[in-house]
C-alpha positions as CSV (number, residue, x, y, z in Angstrom):
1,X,50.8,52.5,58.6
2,X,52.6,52.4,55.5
3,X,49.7,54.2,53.2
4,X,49.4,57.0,56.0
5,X,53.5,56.9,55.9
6,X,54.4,57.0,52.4
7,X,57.6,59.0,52.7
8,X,58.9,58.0,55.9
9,X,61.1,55.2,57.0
10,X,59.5,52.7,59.1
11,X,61.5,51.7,62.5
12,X,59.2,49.3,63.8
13,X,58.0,46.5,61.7
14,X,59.8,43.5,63.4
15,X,57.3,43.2,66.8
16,X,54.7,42.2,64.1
17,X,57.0,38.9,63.5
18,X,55.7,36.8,66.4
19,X,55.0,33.1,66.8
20,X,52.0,33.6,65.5
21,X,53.0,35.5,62.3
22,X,56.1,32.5,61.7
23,X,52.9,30.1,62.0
24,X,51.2,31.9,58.8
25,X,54.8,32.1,57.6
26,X,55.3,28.2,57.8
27,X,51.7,27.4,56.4
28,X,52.4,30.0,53.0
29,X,56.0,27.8,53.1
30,X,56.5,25.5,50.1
31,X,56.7,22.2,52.0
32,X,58.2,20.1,49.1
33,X,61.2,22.0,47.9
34,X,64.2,20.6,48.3
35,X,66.3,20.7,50.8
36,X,69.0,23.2,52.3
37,X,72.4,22.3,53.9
38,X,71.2,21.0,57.2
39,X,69.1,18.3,54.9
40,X,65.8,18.9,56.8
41,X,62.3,18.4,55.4
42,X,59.0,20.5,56.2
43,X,58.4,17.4,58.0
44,X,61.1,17.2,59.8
45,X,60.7,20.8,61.1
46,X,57.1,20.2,61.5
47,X,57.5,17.6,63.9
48,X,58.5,20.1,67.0
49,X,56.8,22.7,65.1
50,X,56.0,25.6,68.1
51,X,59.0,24.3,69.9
52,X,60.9,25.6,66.4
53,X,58.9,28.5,66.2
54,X,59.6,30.1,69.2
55,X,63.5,29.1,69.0
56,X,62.9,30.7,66.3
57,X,61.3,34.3,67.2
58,X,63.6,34.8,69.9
59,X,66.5,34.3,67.7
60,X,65.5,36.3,65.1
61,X,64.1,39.5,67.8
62,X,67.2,38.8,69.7
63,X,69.9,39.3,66.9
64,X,71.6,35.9,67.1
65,X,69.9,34.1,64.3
66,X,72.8,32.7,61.9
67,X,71.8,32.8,58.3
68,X,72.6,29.1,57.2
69,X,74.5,29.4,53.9
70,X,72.5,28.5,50.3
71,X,73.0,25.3,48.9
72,X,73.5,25.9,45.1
73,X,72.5,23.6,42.7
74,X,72.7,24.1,38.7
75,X,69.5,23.4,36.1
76,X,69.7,24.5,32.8
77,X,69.0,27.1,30.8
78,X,66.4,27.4,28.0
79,X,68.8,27.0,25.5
80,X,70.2,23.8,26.7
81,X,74.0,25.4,26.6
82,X,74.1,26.9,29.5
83,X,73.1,26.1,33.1
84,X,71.6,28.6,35.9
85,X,72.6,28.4,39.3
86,X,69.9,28.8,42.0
87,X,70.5,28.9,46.0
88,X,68.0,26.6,48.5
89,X,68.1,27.7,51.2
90,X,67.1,25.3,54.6
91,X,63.4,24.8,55.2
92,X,63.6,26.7,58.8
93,X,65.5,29.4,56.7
94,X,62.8,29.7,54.2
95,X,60.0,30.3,57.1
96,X,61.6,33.5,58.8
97,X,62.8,34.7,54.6
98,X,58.6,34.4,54.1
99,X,57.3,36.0,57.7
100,X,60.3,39.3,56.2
101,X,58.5,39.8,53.1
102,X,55.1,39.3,54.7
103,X,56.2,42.7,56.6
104,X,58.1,44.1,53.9
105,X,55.0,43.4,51.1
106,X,53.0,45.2,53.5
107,X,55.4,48.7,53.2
108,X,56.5,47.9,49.5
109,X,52.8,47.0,47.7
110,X,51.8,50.7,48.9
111,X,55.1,51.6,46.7
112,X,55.3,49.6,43.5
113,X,53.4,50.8,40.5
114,X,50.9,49.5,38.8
115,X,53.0,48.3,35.5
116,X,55.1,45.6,38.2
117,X,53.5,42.6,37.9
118,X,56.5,40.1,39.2
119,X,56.4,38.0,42.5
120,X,53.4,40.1,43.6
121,X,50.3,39.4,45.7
122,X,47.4,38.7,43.1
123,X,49.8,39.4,39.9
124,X,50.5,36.9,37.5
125,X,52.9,36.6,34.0
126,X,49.4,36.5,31.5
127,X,48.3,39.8,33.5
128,X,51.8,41.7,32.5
129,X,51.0,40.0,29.1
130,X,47.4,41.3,28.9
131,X,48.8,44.6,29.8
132,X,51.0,45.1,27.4
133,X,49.1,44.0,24.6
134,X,46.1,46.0,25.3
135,X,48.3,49.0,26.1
136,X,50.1,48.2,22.4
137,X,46.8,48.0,20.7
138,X,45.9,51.2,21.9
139,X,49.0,52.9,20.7
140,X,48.4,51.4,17.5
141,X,51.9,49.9,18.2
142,X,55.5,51.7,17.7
143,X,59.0,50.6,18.6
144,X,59.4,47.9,21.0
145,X,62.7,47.9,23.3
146,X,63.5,44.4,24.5
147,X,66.3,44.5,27.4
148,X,67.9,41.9,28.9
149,X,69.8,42.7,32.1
150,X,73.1,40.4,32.4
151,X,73.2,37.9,35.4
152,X,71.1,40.4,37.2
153,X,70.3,38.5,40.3
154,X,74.2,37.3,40.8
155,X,75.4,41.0,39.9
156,X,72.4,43.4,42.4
157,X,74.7,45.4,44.4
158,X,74.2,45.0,48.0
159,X,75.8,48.4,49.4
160,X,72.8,50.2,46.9
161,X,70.7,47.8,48.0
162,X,71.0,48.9,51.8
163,X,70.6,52.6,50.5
164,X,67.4,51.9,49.0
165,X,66.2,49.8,51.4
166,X,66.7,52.6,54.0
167,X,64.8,54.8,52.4
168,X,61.7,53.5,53.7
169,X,62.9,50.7,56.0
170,X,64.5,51.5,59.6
171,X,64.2,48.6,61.5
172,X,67.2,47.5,63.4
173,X,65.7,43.7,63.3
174,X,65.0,43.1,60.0
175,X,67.7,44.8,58.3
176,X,70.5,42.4,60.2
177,X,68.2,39.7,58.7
178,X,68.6,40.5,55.2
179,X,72.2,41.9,55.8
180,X,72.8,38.1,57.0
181,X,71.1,36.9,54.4
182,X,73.3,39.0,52.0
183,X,76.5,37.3,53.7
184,X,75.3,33.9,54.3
185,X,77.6,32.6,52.0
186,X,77.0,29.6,49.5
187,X,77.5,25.8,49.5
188,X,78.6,24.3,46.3
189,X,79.6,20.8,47.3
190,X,82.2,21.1,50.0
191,X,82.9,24.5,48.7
192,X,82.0,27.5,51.2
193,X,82.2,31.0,49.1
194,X,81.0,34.4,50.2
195,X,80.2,36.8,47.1
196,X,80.2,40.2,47.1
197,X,77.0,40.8,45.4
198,X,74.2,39.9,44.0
199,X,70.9,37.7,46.0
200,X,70.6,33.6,45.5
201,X,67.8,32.9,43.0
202,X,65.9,30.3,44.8
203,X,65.7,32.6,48.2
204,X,62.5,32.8,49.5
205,X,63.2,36.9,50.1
206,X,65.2,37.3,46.8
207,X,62.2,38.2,44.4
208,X,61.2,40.8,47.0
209,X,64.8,42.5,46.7
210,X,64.7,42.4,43.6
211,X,61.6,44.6,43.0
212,X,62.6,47.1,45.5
213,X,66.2,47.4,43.6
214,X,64.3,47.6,40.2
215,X,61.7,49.6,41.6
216,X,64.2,52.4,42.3
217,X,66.9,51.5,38.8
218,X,63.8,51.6,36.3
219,X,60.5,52.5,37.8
220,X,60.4,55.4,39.6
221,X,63.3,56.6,36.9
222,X,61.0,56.2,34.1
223,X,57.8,57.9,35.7
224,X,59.4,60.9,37.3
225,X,62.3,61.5,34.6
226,X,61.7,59.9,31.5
227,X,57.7,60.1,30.5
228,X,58.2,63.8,31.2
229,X,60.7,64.3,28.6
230,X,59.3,62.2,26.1
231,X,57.3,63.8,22.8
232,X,54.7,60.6,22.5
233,X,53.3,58.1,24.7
234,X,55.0,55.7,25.9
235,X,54.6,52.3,28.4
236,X,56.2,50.0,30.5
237,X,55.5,46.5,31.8
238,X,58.1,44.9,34.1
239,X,57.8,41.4,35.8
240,X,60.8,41.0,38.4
241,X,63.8,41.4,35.8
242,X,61.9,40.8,33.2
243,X,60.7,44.0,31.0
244,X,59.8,45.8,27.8
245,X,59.1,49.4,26.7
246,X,56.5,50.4,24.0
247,X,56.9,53.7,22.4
248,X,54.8,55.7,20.4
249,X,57.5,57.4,18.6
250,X,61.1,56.2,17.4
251,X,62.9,59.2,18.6
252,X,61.9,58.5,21.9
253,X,63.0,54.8,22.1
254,X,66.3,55.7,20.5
255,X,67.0,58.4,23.0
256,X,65.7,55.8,26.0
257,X,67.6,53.0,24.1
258,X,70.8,55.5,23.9
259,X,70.9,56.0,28.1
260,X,69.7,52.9,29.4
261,X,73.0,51.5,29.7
262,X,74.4,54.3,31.5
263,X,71.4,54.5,33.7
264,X,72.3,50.5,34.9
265,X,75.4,51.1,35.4
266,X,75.3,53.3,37.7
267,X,73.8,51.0,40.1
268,X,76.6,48.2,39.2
269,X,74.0,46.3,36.1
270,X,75.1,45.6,32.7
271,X,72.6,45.1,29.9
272,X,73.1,42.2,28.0
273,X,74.3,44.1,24.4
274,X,72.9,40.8,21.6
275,X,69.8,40.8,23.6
276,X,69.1,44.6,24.1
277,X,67.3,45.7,20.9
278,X,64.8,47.9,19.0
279,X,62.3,46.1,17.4
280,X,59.7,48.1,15.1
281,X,56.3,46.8,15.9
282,X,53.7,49.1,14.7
283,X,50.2,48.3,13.4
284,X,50.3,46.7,10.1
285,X,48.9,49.5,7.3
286,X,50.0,52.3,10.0
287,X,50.6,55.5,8.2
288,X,53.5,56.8,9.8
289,X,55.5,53.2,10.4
290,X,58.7,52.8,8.7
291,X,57.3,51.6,6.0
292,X,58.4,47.8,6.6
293,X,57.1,44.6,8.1
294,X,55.9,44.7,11.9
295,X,58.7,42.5,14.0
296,X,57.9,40.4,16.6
297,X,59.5,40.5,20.6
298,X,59.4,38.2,23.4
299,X,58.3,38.2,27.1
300,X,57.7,35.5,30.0
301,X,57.9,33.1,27.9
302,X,55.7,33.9,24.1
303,X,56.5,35.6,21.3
304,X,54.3,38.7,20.4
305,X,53.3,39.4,16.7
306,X,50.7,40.8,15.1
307,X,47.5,39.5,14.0
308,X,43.6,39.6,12.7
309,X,41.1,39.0,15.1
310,X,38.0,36.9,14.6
311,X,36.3,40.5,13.7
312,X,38.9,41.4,11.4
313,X,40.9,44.1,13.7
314,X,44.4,44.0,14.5
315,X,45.3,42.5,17.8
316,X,48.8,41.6,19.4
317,X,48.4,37.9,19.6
318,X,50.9,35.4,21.6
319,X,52.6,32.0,21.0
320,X,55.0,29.8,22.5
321,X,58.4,31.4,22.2
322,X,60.7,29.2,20.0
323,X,63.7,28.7,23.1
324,X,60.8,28.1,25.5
325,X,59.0,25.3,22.5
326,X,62.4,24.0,22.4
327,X,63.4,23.5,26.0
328,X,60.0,21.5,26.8
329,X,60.8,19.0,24.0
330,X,64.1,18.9,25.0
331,X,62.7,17.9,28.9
332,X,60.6,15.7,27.3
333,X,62.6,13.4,25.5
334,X,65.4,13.8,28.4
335,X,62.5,12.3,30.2
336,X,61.2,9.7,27.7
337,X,64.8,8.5,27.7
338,X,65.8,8.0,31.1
339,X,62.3,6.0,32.3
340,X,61.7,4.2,29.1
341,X,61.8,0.9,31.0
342,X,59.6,2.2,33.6
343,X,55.9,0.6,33.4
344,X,53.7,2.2,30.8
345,X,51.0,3.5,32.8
346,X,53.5,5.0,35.4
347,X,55.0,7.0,31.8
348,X,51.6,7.9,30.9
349,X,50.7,9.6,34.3
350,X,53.8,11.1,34.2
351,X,53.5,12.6,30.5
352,X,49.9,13.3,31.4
353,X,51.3,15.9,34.1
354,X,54.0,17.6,32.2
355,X,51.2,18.4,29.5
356,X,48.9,19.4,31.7
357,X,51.4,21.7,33.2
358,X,52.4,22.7,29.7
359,X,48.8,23.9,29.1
360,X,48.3,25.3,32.6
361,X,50.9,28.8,31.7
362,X,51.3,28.1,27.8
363,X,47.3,27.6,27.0
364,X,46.5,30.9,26.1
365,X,44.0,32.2,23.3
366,X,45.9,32.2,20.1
367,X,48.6,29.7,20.7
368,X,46.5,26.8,20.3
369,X,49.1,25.5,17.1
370,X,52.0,25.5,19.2
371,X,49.9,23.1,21.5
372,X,48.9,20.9,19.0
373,X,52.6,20.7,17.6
374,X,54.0,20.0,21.2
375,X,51.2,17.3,22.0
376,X,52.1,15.4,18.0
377,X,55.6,15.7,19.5
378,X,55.2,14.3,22.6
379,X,53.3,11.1,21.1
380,X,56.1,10.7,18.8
381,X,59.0,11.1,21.0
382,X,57.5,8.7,23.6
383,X,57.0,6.1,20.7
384,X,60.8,6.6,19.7
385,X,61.9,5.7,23.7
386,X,59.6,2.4,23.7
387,X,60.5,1.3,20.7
388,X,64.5,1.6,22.1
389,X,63.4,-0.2,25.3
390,X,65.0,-3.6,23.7
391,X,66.1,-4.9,20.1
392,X,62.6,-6.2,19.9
393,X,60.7,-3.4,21.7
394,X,59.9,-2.0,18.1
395,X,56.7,0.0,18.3
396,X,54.8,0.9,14.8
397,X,52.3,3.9,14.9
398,X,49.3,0.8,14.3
399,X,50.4,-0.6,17.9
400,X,51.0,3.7,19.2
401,X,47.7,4.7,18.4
402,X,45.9,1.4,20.2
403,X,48.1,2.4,23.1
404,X,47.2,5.9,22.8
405,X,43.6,4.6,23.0
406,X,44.2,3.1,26.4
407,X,47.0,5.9,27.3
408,X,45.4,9.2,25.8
409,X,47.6,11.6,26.7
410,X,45.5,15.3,27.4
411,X,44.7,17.4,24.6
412,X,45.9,20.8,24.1
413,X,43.4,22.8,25.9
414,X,42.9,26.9,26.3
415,X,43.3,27.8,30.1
416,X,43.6,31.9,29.8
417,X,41.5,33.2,27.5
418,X,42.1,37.4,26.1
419,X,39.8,38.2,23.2
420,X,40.9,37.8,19.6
């Protein structure tokens, strides 16, 4: 319907939300998150599961669901400074957020271009990677704009987000929904606070809004009214909040660079002005660079730099970006410190999994140094920790490595591999 409908609004979309649909909703449900205000588990709820279910489809088809407020809880930041607040919702919560974007994705994914890559069905972060560099290759490089959108999820404005929303969405039922889900308010402590924009990070749904908001700020602005006017190529790859441009020409990024700001704020968004920059990144021994040194830029997580490939071409290569390097040893030792009287092989398992994890997003062709250096690390922070467990606990690098022989922790390891 929504491919032979592509510039209509949809009013009917919440009759496909049955029992049956909130059954595929509760199975595609994370079922060890924590918990929301009410305090109940998956398993809880799955106890009296249909029961729930069909409280659950009337209330939402009838109108008087009650969005449960968010229960906010802080982590911190990659820098270590600074902490990020994210909203959890309840676990019954979560189940009707995921059967709303299993009928949204269905209108939206027929929307979205190509060059989104965030919170989508069969999209990953190494894909808009991949993208990008191959897109940069091609180009033979050129000015790299890196912007960073300030507080972006606590600052979307929800009166623009109804607007754009209505655009293609009609439906009675599921806009109350979100609209509740807007309003639901947030628990921090005994605290009860209602703000006036933005969408919890940690909301199942929240991802979703967040591509349709930025799908109307940036996308559709930069296909339809700024590749038109531009004199060179230029691309864009965006995941969620998340994006970079790549131009072909300066002139082009300085003008895009110039109205950007302008173009945000008219939809309520501030770009951050320390972390918003031109970078030149052309092709090493490109004739018409400016003459200097390539830069690098960073996204999801790796810094991008030039590089030779095994055939002696120049590639864009990736490695572990140095906040992203930093806050894992940071975790780590944090980790090291607090269970450092826990048994030994309990430590192990545990280290064993946080590398592994590590190497699961991070393991990616060219950034095989930055593994080595984190798995040195890791060895000689968890020495540090059990030599502190007592005044006599004192362990030399002779009695680490016969440990390491019985406790080998993994070793770095290429998972995504993108030719060199």
């Amino acid at each position: 319907m929504a491919r032979q409908m592509k510039d209509a609004a949809l009013c009917t979309l919440a009759h496909h939300i049955d029992v049956e649909w909130l059954r595929e909703a509760f199975r595609r449900t994370r079922k060890d998150g924590a918990r929301g205000v009410d305090g109940q588990s998956a398993e809880q709820y799955a106890e009296r599961l249909e029961e729930n279910l069909q409280s659950l489809c009337d209330r939402a088809r009838s109108g008087t669901y009650r969005a449960p407020p968010v229960r906010r809880v802080h982590i911190p930041k990659g820098d270590g400074s600074q902490t990020r607040p994210i909203g959890i919702p309840t676990f019954e919560d979560k189940v009707l957020q995921r059967a709303v974007v299993m009928a949204l994705e269905a209108v939206y994914e027929e929307e979205f271009y190509d060059f989104s890559y965030g919170f989508r069905p069969g999209r990953s972060a190494h894909q808009a990677c991949e993208a990008l560099q191959n897109a940069t290759v091609k180009m033979a490089g050129g000015w790299v704009l890196e912007v960073d959108i300030k507080k972006f999820f606590d600052t979307l404005d929800h009166e623009h987000l109804r607007q754009m929303l209505g655009q293609r969405v009609r439906d009675g039922v599921l806009l109350r929904l979100i609209g509740k889900w807007l309003n639901a308010g947030v628990m921090e402590g005994m605290d009860l606070s209602h703000p006036e924009s933005g969408t919890p990070q940690g909301g199942v749904i929240s991802p979703l809004l967040a591509n349709i908001y930025l799908h109307e700020v940036l996308d559709k602005w930069f296909v339809r009214e700024v590749q038109p006017r531009l004199k060179g190529r230029a691309v864009l790859v965006r995941y969620a909040d998340d994006f970079t441009f790549v131009f072909a020409r300066k002139d082009d990024a300085e003008r895009v660079f110039e109205v950007l700001p302008k173009r945000f704020g008219k939809y309520g968004l501030t770009l951050h002005p320390d972390k918003t920059r031109l970078v030149p990144f052309h092709r090493p021994g490109r004739t018409d660079g400016d003459g200097g040194k390539p830069g690098t830029f960073d996204l999801l997580g790796f810094t991008h730099y030039w590089g030779l490939s095994r055939n002696g071409k120049w590639v864009v290569k990736k490695r572990t970006a140095k906040d992203r390097f930093s806050r894992t040893l940071r975790r780590i030792n944090e980790w090291c410190r607090t269970h450092r009287h826990d048994d030994v092989e309990m430590q192990h398992r545990a280290l064993a999994r946080k590398l592994n994890g590590h190497y699961a997003y991070f393991g990616v062709t060219s950034n095989y140094p930055a593994l080595t250096r984190l798995w040195h690390q890791t060895k000689a922070i968890w020495r540090k920790w059990l030599s502190r467990r007592s005044q006599k606990a004192l362990v030399n690098w002779d009695a680490m490595h016969r440990l390491l022989e019985r406790f080998e922790l993994p070793k770095p390891r290429i998972v995504h591999r993108h030719g060199t």
